[in-house]
C-alpha positions as CSV (number, residue, x, y, z in Angstrom):
1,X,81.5,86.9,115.6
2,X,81.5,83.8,112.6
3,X,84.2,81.8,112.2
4,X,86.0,81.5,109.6
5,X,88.2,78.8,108.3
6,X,91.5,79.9,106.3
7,X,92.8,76.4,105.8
8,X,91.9,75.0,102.1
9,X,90.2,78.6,100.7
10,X,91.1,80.8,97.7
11,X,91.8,84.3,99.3
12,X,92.2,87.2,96.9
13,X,94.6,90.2,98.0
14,X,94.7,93.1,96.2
15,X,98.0,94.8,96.7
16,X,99.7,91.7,96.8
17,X,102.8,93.1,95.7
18,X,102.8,95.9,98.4
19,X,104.8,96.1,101.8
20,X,102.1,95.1,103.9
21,X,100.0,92.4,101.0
22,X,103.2,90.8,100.2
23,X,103.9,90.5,104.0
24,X,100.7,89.0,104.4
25,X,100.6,86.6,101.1
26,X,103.8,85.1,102.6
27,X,102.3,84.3,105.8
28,X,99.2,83.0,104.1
29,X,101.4,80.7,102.1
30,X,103.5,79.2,105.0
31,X,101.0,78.9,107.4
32,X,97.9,77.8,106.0
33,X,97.2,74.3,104.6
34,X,95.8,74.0,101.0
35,X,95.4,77.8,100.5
36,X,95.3,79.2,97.2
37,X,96.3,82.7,97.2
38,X,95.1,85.3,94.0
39,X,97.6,88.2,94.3
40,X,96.2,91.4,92.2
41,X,98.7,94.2,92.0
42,X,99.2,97.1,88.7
43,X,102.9,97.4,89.6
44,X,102.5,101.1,89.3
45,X,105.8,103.3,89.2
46,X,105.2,105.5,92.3
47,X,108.1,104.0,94.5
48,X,110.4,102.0,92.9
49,X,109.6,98.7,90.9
50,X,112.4,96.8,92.0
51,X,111.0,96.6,95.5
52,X,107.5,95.4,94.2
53,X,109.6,92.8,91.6
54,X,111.2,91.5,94.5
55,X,108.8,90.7,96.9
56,X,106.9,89.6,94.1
57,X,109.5,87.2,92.8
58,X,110.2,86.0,96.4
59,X,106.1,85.1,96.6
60,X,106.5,83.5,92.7
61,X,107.9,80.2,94.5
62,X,104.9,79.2,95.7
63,X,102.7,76.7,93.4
64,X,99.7,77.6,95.2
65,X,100.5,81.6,94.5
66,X,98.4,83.3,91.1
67,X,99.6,86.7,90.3
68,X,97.3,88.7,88.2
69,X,99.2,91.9,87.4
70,X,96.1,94.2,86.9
71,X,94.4,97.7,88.0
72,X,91.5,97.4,90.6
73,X,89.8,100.1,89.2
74,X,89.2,97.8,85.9
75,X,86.0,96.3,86.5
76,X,85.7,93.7,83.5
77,X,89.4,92.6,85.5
78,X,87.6,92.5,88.6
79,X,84.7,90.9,87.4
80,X,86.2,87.8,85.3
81,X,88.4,86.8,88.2
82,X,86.0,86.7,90.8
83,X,84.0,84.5,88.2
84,X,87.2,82.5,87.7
85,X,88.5,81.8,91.0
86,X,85.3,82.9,93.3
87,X,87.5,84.1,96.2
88,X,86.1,82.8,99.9
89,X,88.2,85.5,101.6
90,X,88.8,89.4,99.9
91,X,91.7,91.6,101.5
92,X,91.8,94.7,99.9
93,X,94.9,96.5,100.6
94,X,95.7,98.0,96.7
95,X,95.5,101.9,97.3
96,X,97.2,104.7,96.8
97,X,98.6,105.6,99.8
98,X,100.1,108.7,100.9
99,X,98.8,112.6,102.1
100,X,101.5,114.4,100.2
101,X,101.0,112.6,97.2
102,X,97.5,113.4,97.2
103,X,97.9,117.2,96.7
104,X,99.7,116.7,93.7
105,X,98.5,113.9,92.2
106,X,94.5,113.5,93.3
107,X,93.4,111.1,90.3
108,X,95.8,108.4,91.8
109,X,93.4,108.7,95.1
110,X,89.7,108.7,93.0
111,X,90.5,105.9,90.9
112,X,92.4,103.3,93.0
113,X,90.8,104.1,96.3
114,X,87.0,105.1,95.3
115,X,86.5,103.7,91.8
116,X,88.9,99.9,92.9
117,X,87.0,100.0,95.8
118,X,83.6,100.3,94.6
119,X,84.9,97.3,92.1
120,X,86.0,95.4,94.9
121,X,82.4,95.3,96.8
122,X,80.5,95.1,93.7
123,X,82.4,91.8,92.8
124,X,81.8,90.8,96.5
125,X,78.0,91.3,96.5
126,X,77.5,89.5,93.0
127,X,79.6,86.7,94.7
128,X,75.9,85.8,96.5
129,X,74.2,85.3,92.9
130,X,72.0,82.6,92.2
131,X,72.4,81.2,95.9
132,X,76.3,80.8,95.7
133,X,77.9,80.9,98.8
134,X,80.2,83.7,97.8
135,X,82.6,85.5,100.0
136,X,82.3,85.0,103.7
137,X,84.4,87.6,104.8
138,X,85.8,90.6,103.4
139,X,89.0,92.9,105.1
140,X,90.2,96.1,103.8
141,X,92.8,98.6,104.7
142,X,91.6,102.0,106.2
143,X,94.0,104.4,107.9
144,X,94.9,106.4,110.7
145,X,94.9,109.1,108.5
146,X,90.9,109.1,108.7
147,X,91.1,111.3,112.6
148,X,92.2,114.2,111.0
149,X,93.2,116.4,113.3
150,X,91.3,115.0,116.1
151,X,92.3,116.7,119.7
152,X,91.4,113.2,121.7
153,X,93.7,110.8,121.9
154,X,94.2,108.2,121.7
155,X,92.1,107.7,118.9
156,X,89.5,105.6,119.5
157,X,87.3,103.7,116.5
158,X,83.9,105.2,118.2
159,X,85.2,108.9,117.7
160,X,83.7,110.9,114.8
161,X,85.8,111.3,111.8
162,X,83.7,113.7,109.4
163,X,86.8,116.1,109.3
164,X,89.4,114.6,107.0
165,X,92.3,117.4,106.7
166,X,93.5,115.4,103.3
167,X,92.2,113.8,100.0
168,X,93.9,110.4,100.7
169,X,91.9,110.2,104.4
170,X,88.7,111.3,102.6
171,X,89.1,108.9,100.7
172,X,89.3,105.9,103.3
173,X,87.0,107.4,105.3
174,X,84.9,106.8,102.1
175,X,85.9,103.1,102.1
176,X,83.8,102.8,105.4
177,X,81.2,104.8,104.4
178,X,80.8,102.5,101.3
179,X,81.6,99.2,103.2
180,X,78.9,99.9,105.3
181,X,76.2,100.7,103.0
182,X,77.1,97.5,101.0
183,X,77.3,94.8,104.6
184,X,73.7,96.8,104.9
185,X,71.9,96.1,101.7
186,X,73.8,92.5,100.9
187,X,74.9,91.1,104.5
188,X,78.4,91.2,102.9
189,X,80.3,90.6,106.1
190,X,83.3,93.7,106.6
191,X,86.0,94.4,108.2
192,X,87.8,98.0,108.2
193,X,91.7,98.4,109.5
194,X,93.0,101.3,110.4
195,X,96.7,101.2,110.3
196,X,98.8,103.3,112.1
197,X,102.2,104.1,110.5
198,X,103.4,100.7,109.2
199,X,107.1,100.4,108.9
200,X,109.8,97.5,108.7
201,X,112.3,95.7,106.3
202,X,111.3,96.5,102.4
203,X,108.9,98.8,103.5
204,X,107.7,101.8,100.9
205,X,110.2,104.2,100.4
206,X,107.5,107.0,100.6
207,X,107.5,106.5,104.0
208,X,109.7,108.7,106.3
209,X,112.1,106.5,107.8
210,X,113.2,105.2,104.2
211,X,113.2,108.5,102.9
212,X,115.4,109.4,105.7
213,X,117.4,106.6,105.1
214,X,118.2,107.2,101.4
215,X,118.8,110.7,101.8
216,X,121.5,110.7,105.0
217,X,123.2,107.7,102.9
218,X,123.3,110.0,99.7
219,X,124.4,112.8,101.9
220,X,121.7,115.1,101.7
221,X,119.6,117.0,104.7
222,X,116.3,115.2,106.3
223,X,113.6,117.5,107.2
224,X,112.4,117.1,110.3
225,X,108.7,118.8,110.0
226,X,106.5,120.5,112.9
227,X,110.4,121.2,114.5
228,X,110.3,117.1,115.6
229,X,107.3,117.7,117.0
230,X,105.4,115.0,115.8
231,X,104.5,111.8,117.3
232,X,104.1,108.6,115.4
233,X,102.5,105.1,116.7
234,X,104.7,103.3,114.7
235,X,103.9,100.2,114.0
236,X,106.0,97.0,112.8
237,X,104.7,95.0,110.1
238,X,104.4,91.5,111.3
239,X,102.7,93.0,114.0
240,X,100.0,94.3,111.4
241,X,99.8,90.9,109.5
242,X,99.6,88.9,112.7
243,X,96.7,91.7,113.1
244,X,95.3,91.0,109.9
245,X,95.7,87.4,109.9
246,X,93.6,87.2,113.4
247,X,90.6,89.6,111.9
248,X,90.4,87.1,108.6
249,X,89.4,84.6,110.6
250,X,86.8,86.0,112.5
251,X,83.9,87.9,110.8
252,X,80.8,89.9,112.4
253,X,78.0,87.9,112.2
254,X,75.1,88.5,110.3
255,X,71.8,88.7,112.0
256,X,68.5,90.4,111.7
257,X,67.3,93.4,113.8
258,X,63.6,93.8,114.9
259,X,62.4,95.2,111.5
260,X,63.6,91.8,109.8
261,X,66.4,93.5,108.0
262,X,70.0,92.7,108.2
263,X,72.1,94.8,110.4
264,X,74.9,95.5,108.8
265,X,78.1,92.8,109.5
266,X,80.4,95.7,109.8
267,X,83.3,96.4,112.1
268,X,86.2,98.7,112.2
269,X,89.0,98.5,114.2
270,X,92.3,100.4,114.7
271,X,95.8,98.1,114.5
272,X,98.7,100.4,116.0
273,X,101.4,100.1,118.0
274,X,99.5,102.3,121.2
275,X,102.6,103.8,122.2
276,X,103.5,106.8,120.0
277,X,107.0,108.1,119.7
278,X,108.6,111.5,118.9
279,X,110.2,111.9,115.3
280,X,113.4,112.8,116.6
281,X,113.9,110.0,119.2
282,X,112.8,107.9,115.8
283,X,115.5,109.1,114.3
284,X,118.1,109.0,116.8
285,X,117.5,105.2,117.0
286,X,117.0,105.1,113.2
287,X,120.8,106.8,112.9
288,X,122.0,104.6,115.5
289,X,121.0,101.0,113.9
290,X,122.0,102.8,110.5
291,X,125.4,102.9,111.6
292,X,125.3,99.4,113.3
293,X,124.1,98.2,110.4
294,X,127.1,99.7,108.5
295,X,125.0,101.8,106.3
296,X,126.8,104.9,107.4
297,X,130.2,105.3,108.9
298,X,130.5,105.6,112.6
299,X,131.5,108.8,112.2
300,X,128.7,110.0,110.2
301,X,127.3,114.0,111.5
302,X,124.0,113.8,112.2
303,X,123.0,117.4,113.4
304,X,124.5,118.7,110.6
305,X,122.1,116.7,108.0
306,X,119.1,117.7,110.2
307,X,117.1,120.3,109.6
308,X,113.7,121.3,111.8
309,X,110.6,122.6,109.4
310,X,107.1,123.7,109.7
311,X,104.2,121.5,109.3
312,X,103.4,119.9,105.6
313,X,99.9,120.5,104.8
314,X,97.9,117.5,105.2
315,X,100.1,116.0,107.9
316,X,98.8,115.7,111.8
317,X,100.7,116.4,114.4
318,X,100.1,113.3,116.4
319,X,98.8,109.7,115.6
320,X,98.1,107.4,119.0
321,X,96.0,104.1,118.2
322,X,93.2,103.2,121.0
323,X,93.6,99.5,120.4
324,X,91.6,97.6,123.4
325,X,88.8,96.5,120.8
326,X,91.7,94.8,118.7
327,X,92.5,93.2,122.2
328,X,88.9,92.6,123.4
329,X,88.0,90.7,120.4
330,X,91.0,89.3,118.9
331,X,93.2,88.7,122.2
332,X,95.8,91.0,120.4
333,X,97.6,93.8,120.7
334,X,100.9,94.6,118.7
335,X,104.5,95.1,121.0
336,X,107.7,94.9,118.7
337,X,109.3,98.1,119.9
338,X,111.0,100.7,117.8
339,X,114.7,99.7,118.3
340,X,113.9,95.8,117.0
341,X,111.9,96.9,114.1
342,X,114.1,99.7,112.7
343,X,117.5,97.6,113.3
344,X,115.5,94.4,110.8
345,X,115.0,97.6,108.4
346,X,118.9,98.5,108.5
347,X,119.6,94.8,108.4
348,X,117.6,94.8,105.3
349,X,118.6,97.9,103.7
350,X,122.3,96.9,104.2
351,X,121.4,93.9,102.4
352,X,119.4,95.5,99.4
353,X,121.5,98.8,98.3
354,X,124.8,97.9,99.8
């Protein structure tokens, strides 16, 4: 693997405005010396704003910090800023995210996820024109999502994925698939993530232990799907920027095989917690630092604002990261367990809504 240096670079995130890219920005910004940081996010309305506005206003301090409030999927965008700012280092984490999402709302996935994407490594490979260095190391966020329904676990980044049971993990599957072919035909060096349920404080409300959250504090029923039957790696998000941080700095190396050719400077690896838990020991712990957190009354009745369901379609019954290549290469592996990172999430929600 290449080095590569973070201190005085322009890195371009896409996303920036998201739970894990404004995570990520922030760290970039206090850690590393001279960085300049392009943040590239649309601001869509498909969680609340007020949760992208205030990471984003909380990133706005910084003088080395340029937001460009703009869609991926607009190539003339894409284009002009990689001609203005010629980014060393490309994170792409702007996607729409979700598998329930995805069965009602599909054009979301194609444009953001196939057609940003494709603008994102086009814009990377024209980066090399006319001898310029261009961009020595590009990271993008795949997903869990892409084993399916795969019987062996944990999942392991050398198992086959060709059987995505949802539009949203065909389409990150895809992301490799094109990632690939470009590290192939322009030695653009690549780096897939696959995270595995990425919780923690100002998280995305989409995600089930917000959802649960909003709806026992409004009084409503959570449903519990597959009966709590359903095992989650969760995993905290500082562990997946400390995760993404690492990988940034370290590409695969480019080097020719015995036919001359360039083969490919491509990895993919999975960042998880390696320990899944059951949803309804999740949410025992979630209820408990809920009321801890004075979110709900001690009081508060939990069974009867449970209810057990059947499985969603497009859901998996079990997620379980293999992460000893994370280790192997990058001498990590993430460990905040479930009780720390959901009582910083009640601290937070306390904070925010009360």
């Amino acid at each position: 693997m290449s080095k590569v240096e973070l201190k005085a670079k322009t890195i371009l995130v896409t996303g920036a405005a998201g739970f894990i890219g404004s995570n990520l920005v922030k760290r970039l910004l206090s850690d590393v010396e001279d960085v300049t940081v392009i943040g590239i996010d649309n601001m869509n309305d498909y969680y609340d704003t007020r949760l992208k506005e205030a990471r984003l206003k909380e990133l706005s301090v910084h003088p080395s910090f340029v937001f460009v409030k703009g869609n991926i999927a607009d190539k003339a965008m894409i284009t002009e800023k990689f001609e203005i700012y010629k980014p060393q280092i490309v994170v792409n984490l702007a996607a729409q995210a979700g598998v329930r999402y995805s069965i009602t709302n599909p054009d979301a996935y194609i444009e953001s996820n196939l057609l940003g994407f494709y603008n994102i490594l086009e814009a990377c490979r024209h980066s090399y024109d006319e001898g310029a260095a261009g961009v020595e190391h590009l990271v993008y966020a795949s997903s869990s999502s892409v084993y399916g329904s795969n019987k062996k676990v944990p999942y392991s980044t050398d198992d086959k994925v060709d059987n995505p049971v949802s539009l949203y993990a065909a389409t990150k599957k895809s992301n490799e698939l094109l990632a690939h072919a470009y590290s192939k035909l322009y030695n653009i060096p690549s780096t897939g993530l696959r995270f595995f349920t990425v919780y923690g404080p100002a998280g995305r409300p989409d995600m089930a232990y917000f959802g649960f959250t909003n709806k026992l504090r409004a009084g409503e029923k959570i449903q519990i799907f597959n009966y709590g039957n359903c095992k989650r790696d969760f995993t905290y998000v500082d562990d997946i920027v400390e995760g993404v941080v690492r990988v940034m700095k370290k590409a695969p190396d480019k080097k020719n095989g015995e036919d001359g050719l360039p083969i490919p400077p491509y990895a993919v690896y999975n960042i998880g917690n390696q320990n899944p838990e059951n949803l309804l020991d999740f949410v025992q712990i979630l209820s408990e630092e809920l009321v801890r957190a004075k979110v709900l009354p001690e009081d508060y009745d939990f069974e009867a604002h449970k209810e057990l369901v059947p499985m969603q379609p497009g859901d998996v019954p079990v997620t379980y990261a293999d992460t000893s290549a994370l280790e192997r290469d990058f001498g990590y592996k993430p460990s905040t367990d479930l009780r720390t990172g959901l009582r910083k999430f009640a601290e937070w929600y306390a904070g925010f809504y009360n």
